[in-house]
N, C-alpha and C positions, 0 to 999 in steps of 0.2 A: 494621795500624790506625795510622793516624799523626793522632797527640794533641796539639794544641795548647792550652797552659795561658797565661794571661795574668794575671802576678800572683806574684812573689818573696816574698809572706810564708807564715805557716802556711797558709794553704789552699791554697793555688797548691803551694809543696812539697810536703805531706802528701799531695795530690794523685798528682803524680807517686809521692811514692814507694812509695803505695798502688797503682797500678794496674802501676808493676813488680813487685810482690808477685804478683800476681795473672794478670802478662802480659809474659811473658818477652821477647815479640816486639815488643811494642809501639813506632812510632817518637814518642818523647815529647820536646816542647822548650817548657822554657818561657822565656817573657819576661817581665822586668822594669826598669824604669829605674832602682830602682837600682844601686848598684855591690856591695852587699854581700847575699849571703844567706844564711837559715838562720840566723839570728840572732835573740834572746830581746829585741823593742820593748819588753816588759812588764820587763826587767834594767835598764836605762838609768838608772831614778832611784839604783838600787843599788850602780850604779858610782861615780854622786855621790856617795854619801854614804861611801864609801869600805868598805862591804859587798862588794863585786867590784870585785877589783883593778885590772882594767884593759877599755877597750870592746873586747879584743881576744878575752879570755877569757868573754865572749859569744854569739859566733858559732862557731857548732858544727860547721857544715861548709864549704866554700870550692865555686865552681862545678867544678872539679877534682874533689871525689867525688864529685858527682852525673855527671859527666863518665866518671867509673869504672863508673859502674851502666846508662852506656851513656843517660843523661837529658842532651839537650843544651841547655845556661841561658845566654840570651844579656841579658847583665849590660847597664848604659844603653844602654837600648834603648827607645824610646817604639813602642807600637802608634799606627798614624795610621788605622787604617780596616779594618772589618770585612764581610767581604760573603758571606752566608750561602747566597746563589743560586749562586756559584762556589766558595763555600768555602775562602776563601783570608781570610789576617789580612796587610795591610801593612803594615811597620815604619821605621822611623830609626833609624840608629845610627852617631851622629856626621856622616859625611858619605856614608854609607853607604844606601843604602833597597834594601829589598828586599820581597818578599812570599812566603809558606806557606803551602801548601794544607793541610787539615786535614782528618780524618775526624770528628772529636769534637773540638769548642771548648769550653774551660772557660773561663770569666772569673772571676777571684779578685784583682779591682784595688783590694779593700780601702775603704778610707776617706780623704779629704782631710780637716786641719784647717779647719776652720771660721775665720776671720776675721772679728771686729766690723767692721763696716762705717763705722770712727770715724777722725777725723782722727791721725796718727803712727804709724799702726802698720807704716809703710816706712822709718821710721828703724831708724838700725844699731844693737844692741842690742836690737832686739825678736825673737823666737823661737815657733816651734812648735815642736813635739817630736813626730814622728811614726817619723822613721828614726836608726838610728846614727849617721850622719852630722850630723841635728840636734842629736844628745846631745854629738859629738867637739866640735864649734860652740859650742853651749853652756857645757862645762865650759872651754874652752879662753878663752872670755868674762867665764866667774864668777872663773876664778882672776886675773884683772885686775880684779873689782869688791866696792865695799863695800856695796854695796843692792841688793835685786830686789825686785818686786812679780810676784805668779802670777794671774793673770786667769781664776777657774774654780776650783772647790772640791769638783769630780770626785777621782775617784782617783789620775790620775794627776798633777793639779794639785796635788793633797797631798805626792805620793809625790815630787815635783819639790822643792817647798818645800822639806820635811826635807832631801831632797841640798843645797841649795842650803845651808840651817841648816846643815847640818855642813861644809862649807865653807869659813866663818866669814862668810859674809853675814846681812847683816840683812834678816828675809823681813817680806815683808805678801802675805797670801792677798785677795782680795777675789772676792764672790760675791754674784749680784745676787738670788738667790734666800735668801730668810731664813734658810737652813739650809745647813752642810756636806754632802756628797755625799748630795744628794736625790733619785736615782734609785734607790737601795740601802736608806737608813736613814729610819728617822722621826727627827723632831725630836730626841726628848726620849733615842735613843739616838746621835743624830747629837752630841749637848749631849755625850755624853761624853767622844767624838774629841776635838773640840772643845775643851774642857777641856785634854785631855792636851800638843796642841799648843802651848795657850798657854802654858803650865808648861814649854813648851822654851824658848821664846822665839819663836816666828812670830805677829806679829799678825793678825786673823782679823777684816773686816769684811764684814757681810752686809745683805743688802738695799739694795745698791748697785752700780747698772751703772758701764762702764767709759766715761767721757763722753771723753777724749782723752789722748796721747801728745804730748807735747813737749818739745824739745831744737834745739839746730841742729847736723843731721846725726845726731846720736847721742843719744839717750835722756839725759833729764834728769832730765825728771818727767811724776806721773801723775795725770790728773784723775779719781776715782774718785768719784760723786754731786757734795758740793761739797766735800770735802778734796782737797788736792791732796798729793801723796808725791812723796818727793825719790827716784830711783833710776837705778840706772848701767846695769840692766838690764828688762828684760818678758816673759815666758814666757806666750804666750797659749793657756794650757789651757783651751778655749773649748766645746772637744767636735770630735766629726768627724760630716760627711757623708759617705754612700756615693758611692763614685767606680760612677754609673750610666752615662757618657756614651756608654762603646762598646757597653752591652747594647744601649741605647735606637739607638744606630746600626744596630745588629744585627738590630731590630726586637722586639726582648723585651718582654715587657709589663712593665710595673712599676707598683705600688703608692705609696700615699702618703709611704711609706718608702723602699724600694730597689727591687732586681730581685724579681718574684714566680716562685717555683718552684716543684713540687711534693713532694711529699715523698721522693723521688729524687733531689732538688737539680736536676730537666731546667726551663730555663724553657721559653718558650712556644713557642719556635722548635727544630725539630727538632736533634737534635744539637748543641744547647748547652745547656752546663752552666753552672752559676753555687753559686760558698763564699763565704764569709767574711763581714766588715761589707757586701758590696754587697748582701749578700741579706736578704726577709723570712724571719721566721719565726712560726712559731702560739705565743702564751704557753700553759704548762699549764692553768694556772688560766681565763685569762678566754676562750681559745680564737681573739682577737681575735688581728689579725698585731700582730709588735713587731717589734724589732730583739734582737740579739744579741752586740756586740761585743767577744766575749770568746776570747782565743785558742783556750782549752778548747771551745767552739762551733763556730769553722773546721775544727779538727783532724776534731770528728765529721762535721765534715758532710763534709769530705774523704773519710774512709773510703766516706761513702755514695754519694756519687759517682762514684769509684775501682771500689767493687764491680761499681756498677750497670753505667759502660764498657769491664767487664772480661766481661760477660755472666751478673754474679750478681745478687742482687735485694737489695736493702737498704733500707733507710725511715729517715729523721731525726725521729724523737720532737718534739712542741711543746717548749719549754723552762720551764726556773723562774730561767734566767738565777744559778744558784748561784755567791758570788765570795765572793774573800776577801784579805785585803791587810794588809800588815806596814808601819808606820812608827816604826821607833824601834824600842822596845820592846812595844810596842799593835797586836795585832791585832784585827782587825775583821773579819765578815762576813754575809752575809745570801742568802737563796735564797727563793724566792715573790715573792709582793704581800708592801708594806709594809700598815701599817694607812689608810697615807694616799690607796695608790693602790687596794685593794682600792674606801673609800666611794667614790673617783673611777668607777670600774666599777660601781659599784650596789649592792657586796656588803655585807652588816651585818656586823658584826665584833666577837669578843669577843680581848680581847691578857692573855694570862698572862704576866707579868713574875716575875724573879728573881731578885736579887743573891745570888750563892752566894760559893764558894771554887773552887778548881782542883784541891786536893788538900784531904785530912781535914786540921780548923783546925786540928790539934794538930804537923803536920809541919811542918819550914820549909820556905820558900821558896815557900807557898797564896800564890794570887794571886786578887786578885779579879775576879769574871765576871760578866757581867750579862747575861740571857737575856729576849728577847722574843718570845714563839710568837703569831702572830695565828691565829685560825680564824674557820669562818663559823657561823652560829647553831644546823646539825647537827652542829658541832664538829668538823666536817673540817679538819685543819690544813693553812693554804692561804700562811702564810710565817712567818718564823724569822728573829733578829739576832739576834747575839753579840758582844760588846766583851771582849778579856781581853788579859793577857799573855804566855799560852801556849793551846795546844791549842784551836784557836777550826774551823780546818779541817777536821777530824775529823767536831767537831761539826755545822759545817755539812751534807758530805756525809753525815752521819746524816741531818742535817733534810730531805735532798735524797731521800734514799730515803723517808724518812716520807712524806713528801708526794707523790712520786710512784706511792705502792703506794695513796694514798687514807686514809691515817691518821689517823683521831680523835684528839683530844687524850684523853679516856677509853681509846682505846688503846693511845698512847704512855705515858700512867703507868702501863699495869699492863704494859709490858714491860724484860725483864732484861736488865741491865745488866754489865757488868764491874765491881770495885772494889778496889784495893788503896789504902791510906793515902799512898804517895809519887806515886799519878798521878789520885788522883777521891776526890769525897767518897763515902760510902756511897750516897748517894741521890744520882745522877747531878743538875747544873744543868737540864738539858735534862728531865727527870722533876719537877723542883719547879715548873718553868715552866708543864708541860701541865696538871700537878695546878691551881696557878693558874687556868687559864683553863677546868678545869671548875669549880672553883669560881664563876666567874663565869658560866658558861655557865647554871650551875643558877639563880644568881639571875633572872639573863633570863628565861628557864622560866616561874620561879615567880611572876614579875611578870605576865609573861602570863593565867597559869593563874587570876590573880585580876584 
């Protein structure tokens, strides 16, 4: 069976290295443009900030061991065309062109940054962050500058910042939407982040688009609404699009979002596959397609792909899109609907909130945590934030199984907990939270009831 993969990041790898699991014989080669793979997109701000030593200690494996397991990776290399009726993928590389016939096509081409469509953003000094290479650019940029501005108040827009902050630059976040990472948090726990950033020093202005870039040749400054910022550099954390263009050559159907698949990851055309950001997927909650762009989401959907072309049978679950992110000292996370996109979807919403501890108040080094459980008005917990300084991931994927087994907030408080004084309080955050929102839940009730 000879396997062609399209796409060097976690799905495209994972890919491969699943369906050697599974197939010993298989002839598997994938492609990618760029020059480096097997490497952690999601480490890069870490490296900034001087958390991971160097972009080297990063990348986990070299095309050489995938070369040892008998997976052949052909490094810059652009795919120029797909043709499903001969079953071949043609490529470039360098000055090189060739073409591969394939039994099974995977497409796993990820996501492109997004680009505001505003005057300067082709001046020197401006950036995306998508690959190692952007990040080697980057730091390689920052250590020659005294200002940045981050365009995007995502999480990796953050997670940039703070590299950037520790640095010794002077940061300004700016975000056109009135709140920090708004696809994840509500407001009023986004307020927290929030908070802690600016207590570093990154200033944080929102509800205001990015009107222009100006400098001659190189970045000067930034016109953000009507304040204009002085800056030597521009990181446009802007979001990504799915890189759809070769499905759609292929002839794949796609959705409003990406490529559409089925729950075996086959799209619509026989014998191809499709992972990662290019593809939809079903939310748990609203059942509606969404996107998923989270490494933790390519890996699974790889295995299930991997199985299925290996000749076993596998299924990719809807998601709750579960995530969780360290800046500084402050971790953050959250899985489900927020409260803000549940009303957006129709759903009525009770939110049990909780400021606790981390450990019993009596030990040192309790930190504090702030718990948000949203449900719906059978008290079905349908999403989960957490703000703290330690143990936030745990609790997430607790939240992540709550929710996906169908869990009442009435029956997450009456379930047992672990507790010792040096790592939880006696009454877990996550148990005061849901207790909250039946408290609330019952008033709703009773309101009705009369």
């Amino acid at each position: 069976m000879r396997v062609v993969i399209i796409g060097g990041g976690a799905g495209g790898l994972s890919t491969a290295s699943n369906i050697r699991k599974y197939d010993k014989e298989a002839d598997i080669t994938v492609i990618t443009r760029d020059k480096h793979v097997a490497y952690s997109p999601c480490a890069i701000p870490y490296v900034m900030c001087g958390e991971v030593e160097s972009f080297d200690d990063i990348i986990m494996h070299t095309p050489e061991d995938y070369r040892d397991r008998n997976i052949k990776i052909l490094t810059e290399t652009e795919v120029e065309g797909v043709s499903p009726e001969k079953k071949t993928v043609t490529y470039r590389r360098g000055e090189e062109a060739g073409e591969i016939p394939y039994d099974v096509l995977v497409i796993a081409t990820g996501g492109s940054p997004f680009i505001p469509p505003v005057e300067g953003v082709d001046l020197e000094g401006v950036f995306t962050i998508r690959s190692l290479t952007d990040g080697e650019k980057i730091a390689e940029w920052a250590s020659k500058s005294k200002s940045a501005v981050v365009v995007g108040a995502g999480l990796i827009g953050l997670e940039m910042a703070y590299g950037l902050l520790r640095m010794g630059l002077e940061v300004t976040v700016t975000e056109m939407l009135p709140q920090i990472v708004p696809r994840s948090l509500d407001p009023d726990m986004a307020a927290i982040v929030q908070e802690y950033l600016e207590e570093k020093g990154i200033r944080v202005i929102l509800g205001k688009a990015l009107e222009r870039i100006t400098g001659d040749e190189r970045v000067e400054r930034v016109m953000v609404g009507d304040e204009c910022i002085d800056a030597d550099m521009v990181i446009l954390a802007t979001g990504v699009r799915p890189e759809k263009k070769l499905a759609e050559m292929a002839g794949c159907e796609t959705g409003q979002w990406a490529v559409r698949v089925n729950e075996r990851m086959q799209t619509s055309v026989p014998d191809i596959y499709a992972v990662g950001d290019c593809v939809e997927v079903h939310d748990a909650i609203t059942g509606f397609r969404t996107q998923s762009p989270l490494g933790s989401a390519a890996v699974r959907q790889a295995k299930v792909a991997a199985k299925n072309i290996a000749g076993m049978d596998a299924v990719f679950r809807p998601v709750l899109n579960a995530m969780v992110s360290k800046i500084g000292e402050l971790e953050f996370g959250a899985v489900g609907l927020t409260e803000v996109t549940a009303l957006q979807n129709g759903i009525k919403v009770v939110s049990g909130k909780k400021r606790a501890l981390t450990k019993a108040r009596y030990y040192p080094g309790a930190e504090r945590i702030d718990v948000k459980m949203i449900c719906d008005l059978n008290g079905r917990i349908i999403g989960c934030q957490i703000v703290a300084k330690e143990r936030v991931a745990e609790r997430i994927d607790t939240m992540s199984l709550a929710i996906s087994q169908g869990m009442t907030c009435a029956e997450l408080a009456e379930t047992e907990f672990s507790y010792a004084p040096p790592v939880s309080m006696v009454i877990d955050p996550i148990i005061l939270a849901a207790e909250d929102a039946c408290e609330k839940l019952k008033r709703v009730n009773n309101k009705k009831a009369e």
